[in-house]
C-alpha positions in Angstrom: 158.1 221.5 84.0 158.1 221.4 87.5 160.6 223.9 89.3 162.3 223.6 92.7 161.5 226.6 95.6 162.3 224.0 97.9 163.9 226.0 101.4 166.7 224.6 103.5 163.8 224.1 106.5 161.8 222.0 103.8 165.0 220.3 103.1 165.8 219.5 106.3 162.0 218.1 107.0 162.4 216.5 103.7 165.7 214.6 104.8 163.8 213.4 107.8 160.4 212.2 106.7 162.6 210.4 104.1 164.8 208.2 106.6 161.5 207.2 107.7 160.4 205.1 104.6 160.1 201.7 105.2 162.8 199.6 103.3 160.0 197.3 101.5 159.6 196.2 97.2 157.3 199.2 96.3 153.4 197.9 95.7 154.3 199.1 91.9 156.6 196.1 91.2 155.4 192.8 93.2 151.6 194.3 93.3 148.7 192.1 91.6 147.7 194.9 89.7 151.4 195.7 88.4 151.6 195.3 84.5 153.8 192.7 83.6 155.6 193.6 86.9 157.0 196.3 85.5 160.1 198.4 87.4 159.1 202.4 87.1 162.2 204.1 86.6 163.3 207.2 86.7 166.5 209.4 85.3 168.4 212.1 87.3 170.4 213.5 84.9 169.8 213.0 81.4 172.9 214.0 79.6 174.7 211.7 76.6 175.6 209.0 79.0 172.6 208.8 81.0 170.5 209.0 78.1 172.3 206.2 76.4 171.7 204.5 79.6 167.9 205.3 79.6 167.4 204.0 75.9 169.0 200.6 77.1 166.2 200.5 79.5 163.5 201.3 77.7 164.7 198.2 75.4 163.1 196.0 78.2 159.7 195.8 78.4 159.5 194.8 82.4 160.9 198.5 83.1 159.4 201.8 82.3 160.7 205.5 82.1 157.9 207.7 84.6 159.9 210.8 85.4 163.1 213.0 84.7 165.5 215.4 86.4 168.0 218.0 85.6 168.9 221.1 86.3 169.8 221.8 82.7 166.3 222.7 81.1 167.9 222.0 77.2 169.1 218.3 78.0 165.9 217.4 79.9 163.6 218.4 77.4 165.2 216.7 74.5 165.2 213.7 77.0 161.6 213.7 77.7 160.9 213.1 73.7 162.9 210.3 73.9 161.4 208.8 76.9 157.8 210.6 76.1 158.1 211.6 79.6 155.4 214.4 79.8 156.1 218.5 81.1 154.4 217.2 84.4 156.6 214.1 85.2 159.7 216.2 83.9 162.1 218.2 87.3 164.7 220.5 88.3 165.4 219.0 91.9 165.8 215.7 92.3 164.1 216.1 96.0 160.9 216.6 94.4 161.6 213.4 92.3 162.2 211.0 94.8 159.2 212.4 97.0 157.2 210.0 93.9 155.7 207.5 95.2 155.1 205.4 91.5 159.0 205.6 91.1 160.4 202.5 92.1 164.0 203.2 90.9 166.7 205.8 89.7 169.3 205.6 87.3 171.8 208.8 88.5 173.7 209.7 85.9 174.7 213.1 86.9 178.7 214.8 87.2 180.6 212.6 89.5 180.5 215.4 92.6 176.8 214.7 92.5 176.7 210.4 92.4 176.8 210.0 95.8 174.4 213.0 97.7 171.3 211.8 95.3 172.1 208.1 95.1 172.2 207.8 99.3 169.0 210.2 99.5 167.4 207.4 97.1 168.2 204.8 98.8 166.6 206.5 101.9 163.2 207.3 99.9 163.3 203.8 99.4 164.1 204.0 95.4 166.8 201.4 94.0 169.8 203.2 92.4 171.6 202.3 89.1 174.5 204.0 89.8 177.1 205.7 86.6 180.7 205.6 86.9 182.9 206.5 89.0 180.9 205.3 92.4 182.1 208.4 94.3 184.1 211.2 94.5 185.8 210.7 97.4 186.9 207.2 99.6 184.8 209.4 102.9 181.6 209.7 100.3 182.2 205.9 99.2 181.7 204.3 102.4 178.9 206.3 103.5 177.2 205.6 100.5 178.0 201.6 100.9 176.1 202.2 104.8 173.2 203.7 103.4 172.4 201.2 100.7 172.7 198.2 103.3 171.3 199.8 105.8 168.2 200.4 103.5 168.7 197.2 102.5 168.4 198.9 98.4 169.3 197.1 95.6 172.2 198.5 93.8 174.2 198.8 90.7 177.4 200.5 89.8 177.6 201.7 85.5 181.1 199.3 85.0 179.2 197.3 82.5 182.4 195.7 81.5 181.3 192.7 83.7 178.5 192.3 81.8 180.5 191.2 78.5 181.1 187.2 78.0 184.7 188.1 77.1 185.9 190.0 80.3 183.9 187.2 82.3 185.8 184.5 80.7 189.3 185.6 80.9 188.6 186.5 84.6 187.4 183.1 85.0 190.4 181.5 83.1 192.8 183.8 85.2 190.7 183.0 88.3 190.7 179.2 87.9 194.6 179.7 87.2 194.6 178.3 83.4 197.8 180.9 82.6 199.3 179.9 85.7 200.2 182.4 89.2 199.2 185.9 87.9 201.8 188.2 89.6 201.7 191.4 87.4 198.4 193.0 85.4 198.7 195.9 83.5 196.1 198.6 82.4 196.2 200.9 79.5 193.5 203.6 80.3 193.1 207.2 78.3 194.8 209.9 79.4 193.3 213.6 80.2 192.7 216.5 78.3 194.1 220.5 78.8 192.7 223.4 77.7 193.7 227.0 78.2 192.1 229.6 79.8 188.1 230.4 80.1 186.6 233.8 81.1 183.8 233.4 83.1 180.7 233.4 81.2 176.9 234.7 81.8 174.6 231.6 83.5 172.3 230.8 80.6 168.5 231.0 81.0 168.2 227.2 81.0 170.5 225.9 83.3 170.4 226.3 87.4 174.0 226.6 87.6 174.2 226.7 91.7 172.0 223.3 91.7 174.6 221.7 89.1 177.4 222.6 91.5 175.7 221.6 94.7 178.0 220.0 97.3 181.0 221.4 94.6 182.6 225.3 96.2 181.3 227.8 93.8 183.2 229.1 90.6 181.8 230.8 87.9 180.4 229.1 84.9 181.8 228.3 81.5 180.1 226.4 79.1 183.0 224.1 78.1 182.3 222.7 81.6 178.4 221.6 80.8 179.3 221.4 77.2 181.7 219.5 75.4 185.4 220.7 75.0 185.8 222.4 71.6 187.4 219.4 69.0 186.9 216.7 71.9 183.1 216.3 72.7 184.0 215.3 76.2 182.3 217.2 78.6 184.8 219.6 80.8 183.9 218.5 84.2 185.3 215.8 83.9 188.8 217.6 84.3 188.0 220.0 86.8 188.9 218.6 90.0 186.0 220.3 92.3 183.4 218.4 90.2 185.9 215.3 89.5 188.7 214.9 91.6 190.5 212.3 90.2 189.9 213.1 86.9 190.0 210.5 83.9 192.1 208.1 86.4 188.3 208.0 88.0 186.2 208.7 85.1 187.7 206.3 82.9 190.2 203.6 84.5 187.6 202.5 87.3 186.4 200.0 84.2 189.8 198.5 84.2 190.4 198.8 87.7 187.2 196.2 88.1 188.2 193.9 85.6 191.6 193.9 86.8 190.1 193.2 90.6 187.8 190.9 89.6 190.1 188.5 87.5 192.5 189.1 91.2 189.9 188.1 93.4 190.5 191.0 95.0 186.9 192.9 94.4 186.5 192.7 98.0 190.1 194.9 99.3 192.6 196.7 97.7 196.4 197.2 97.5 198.5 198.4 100.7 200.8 200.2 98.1 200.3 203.0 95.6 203.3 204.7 93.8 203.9 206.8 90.6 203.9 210.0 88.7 201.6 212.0 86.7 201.6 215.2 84.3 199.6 218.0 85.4 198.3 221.0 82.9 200.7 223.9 83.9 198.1 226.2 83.2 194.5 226.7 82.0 190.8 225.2 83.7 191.7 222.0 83.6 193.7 220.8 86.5 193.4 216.7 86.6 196.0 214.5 85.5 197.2 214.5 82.0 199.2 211.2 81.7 200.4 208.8 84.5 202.7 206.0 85.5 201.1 204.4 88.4 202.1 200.8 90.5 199.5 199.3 93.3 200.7 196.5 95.3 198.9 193.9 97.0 199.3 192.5 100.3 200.9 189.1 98.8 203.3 191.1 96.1 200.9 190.6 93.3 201.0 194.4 91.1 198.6 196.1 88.9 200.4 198.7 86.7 198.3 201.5 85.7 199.6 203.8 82.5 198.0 205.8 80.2 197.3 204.3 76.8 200.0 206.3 74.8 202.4 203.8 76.8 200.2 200.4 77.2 197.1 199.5 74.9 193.6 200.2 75.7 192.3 197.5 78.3 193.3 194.7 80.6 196.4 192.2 80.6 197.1 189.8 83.2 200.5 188.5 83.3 201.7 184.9 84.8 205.1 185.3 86.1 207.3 184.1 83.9 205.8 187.3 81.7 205.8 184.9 78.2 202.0 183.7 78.8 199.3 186.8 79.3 195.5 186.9 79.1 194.0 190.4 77.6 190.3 191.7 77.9 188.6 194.8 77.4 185.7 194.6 74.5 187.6 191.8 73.0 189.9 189.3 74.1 193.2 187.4 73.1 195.8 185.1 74.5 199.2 184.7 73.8 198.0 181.1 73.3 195.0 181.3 71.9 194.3 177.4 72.9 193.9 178.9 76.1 190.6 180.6 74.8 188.7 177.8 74.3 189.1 176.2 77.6 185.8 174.5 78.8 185.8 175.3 82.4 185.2 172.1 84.8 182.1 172.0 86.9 185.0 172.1 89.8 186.2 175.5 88.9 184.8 178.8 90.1 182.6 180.3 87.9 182.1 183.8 88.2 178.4 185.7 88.7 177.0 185.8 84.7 174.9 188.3 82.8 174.8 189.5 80.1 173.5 192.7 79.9 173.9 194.9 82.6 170.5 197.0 82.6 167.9 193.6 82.5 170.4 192.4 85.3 169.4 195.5 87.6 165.9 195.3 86.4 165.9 191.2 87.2 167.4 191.9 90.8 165.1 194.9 91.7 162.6 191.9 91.2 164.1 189.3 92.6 165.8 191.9 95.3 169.4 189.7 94.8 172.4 191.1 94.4 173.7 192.8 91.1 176.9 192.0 89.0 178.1 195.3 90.0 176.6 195.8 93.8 177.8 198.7 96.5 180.8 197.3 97.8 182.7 196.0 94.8 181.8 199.6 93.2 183.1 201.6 95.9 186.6 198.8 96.1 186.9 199.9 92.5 186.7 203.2 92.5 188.9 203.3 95.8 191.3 202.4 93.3 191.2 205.2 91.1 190.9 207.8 93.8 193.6 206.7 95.9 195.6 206.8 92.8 194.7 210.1 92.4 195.4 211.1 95.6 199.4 209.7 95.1 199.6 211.7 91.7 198.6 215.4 93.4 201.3 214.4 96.9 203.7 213.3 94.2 204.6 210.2 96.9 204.2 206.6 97.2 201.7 205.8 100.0 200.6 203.1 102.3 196.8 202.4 102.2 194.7 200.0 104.8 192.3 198.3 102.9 190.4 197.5 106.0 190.3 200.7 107.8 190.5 202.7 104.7 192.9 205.0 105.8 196.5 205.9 104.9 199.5 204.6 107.3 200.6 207.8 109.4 200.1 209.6 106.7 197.8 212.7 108.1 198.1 215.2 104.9 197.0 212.3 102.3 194.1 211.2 105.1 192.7 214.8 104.7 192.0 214.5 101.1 190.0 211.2 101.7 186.9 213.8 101.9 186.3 217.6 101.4 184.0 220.3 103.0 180.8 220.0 101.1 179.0 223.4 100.7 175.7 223.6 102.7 173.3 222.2 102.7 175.0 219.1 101.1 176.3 217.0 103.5 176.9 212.9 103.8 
């Protein structure tokens, strides 16, 4: 297993020589000597998710799993079975990664506080980037990552595989082409956090670089219910500590619905110029994210996307017309409160919404093909504006005003300060 001794002048010559890479297909995918044209991938990060992730991958035979990264020694080595990704092909900095030349893309599915720093110095080694949920950690990080990846001209994906089910397609098709009438009002059900009490600080074990898995995040000391998973819950702890997450679950979990909810709009491409509502906090303990929440965005023509958490609205997706009787619901399944309106044929007039059906072939098609994915950079970072501008209203405890062009709040110069935060060196974007 490969090691990094990397220093911050080899960094810094690193970060240069890599802007430098010429934005072409790698000779790996397009060359005549490329089997099957096969895409070489490669996972940063190979916890549960990313894992799951991976296996979906290695279920098409036109991609192939040729390296790993992760700073936690235990997960990447019960990754590399999987994969049968040998000790040589296996890292612990993802610099030393993307310096491969036979890797033609990455799927980064790291802690949220890290999506961003690895996925825009990918798409500057020239690597396409599967992307996991939540885009970014903040709207500043967002954005620069959208200008990298066009600049780069990379081929990108975002992990809301939602879009990738017929069902959600079709009812945002049927609310699109306007088969339950003017939708004025969709409401989301979405999970709500977790507490825990308090957690001594804990000795760094042997197999995990614990100031690489913080990075850009300010130092704290470690405790393994962050890494881990929260005793009785599974879930891993980061996810509700707001220097690694700092939205918390509204991020890590309602960005799904936020895209559906967009994408049935039309809106994929904007946001609200509204965001109002209240959340419960822990009063104590390690986790400090939101616990449950009552939120209302507001689009520029009055139409409203109610976000609550799932002890007050079910689990998914319901788009409202106005007169509140007829209602269109998605999420893994879907239902009508006509169920007629379910098997509506859509006319070759109507606008039919981008179609796959299975989110890791379409990446792997459209790193061949070099067209744009289901999921690509914009529509990612316009969903998970959603989620962290929420988040944002819940910690000020105000309704704001947001731009949706300049991405900025309305004279609003406390919540513009938490559109970014002061990365620690030598992590900047």
């Amino acid at each position: 297993m490969k090691s990094s001794n990397i220093t911050r002048r080899e960094v810094l010559k690193y970060g240069a020589a890599v802007m430098a890479v010429p934005t072409i297909v790698p000779s790996s995918v397009f060359g005549e000597n490329a089997p099957s044209e096969r895409v070489n991938l490669a996972v940063i990060g190979t916890g549960s998710k990313a894992t799951g992730g991976m296996k979906n991958f290695m279920n098409h035979t036109q991609a192939k799993v040729m390296a790993l990264c992760d700073v936690n020694r235990k997960n990447l080595q019960a990754t590399a079975a999987i994969a049968k990704v040998s000790k040589e092909r296996c890292y612990e900095d993802f610099r030393e990664l993307l310096a491969c030349k036979d890797v033609d893309a990455v799927l980064v599915g790291t802690p949220d506080h890290w999506h961003v720093p690895i996925s825009i110095a990918a798409v500057k080694a020239g690597k396409d980037v599967y992307c996991e949920k939540p885009l970014s950690n903040t709207i500043h990080e967002g954005r620069a990552l959208v200008n990298a990846v066009n600049k780069h001209k990379r081929i990108f994906q975002h992990g809301t595989q939602l879009r990738s089910q017929l069902v959600t397609r079709k009812v945002c098709e049927l609310v699109r082409n306007g088969y339950i009438g003017d939708v004025r009002k969709v409401v989301i059900g979405s999970p709500a956090g977790h507490a825990t009490g308090d957690h001594p600080v804990e000795p760094v074990p042997k197999w995990l670089n614990w100031d690489l898995w913080q990075g850009p995040a300010q130092p704290m000391g470690y405790r393994s219910c962050i890494v881990g998973g929260i005793p009785g819950v599974g879930l891993r702890g980061w996810y509700f500590v707001k220097r690694f997450s700092l939205a918390g679950w509204l991020a890590g979990y309602a960005v799904h619905d936020f895209d559906l909810a967009q994408w049935g709009l039309g809106a994929e491409h904007t946001g609200p110029v509204t965001v109002e509502g209240k959340g419960v906090f822990p009063k104590e303990g390690l986790f400090n994210t939101v616990l449950t929440f009552d939120m209302e965005y507001t689009y520029a023509d009055g139409r409203k996307i109610i976000l609550t958490d799932t002890g007050k609205n079910r689990h998914g997706v319901t788009f409202h017309h106005e007169n509140n009787k007829d209602w269109l619901f998605c999420r893994s399944s879907w239902e009508a409160s006509d169920r007629e309106i379910l098997r509506t044929q859509l006319k070759d007039s109507d606008t039919h919404l981008y179609e796959s059906n299975n989110h890791e072939r379409n990446f792997i098609e459209c790193v061949k093909s070099r067209k744009e994915t289901i999921t690509p950079i914009e529509i990612a970072h316009r969903s998970t504006t959603m989620s962290l501008i929420g988040g944002i209203c819940l910690t000020l405890g105000r309704k704001l005003q947001w731009d949706p062009k300049t991405e900025k709040f309305v004279n609003d110069d406390e919540a513009n300060t938490l559109l970014s935060y002061d990365m620690r060196d030598p992590w900047k974007v």
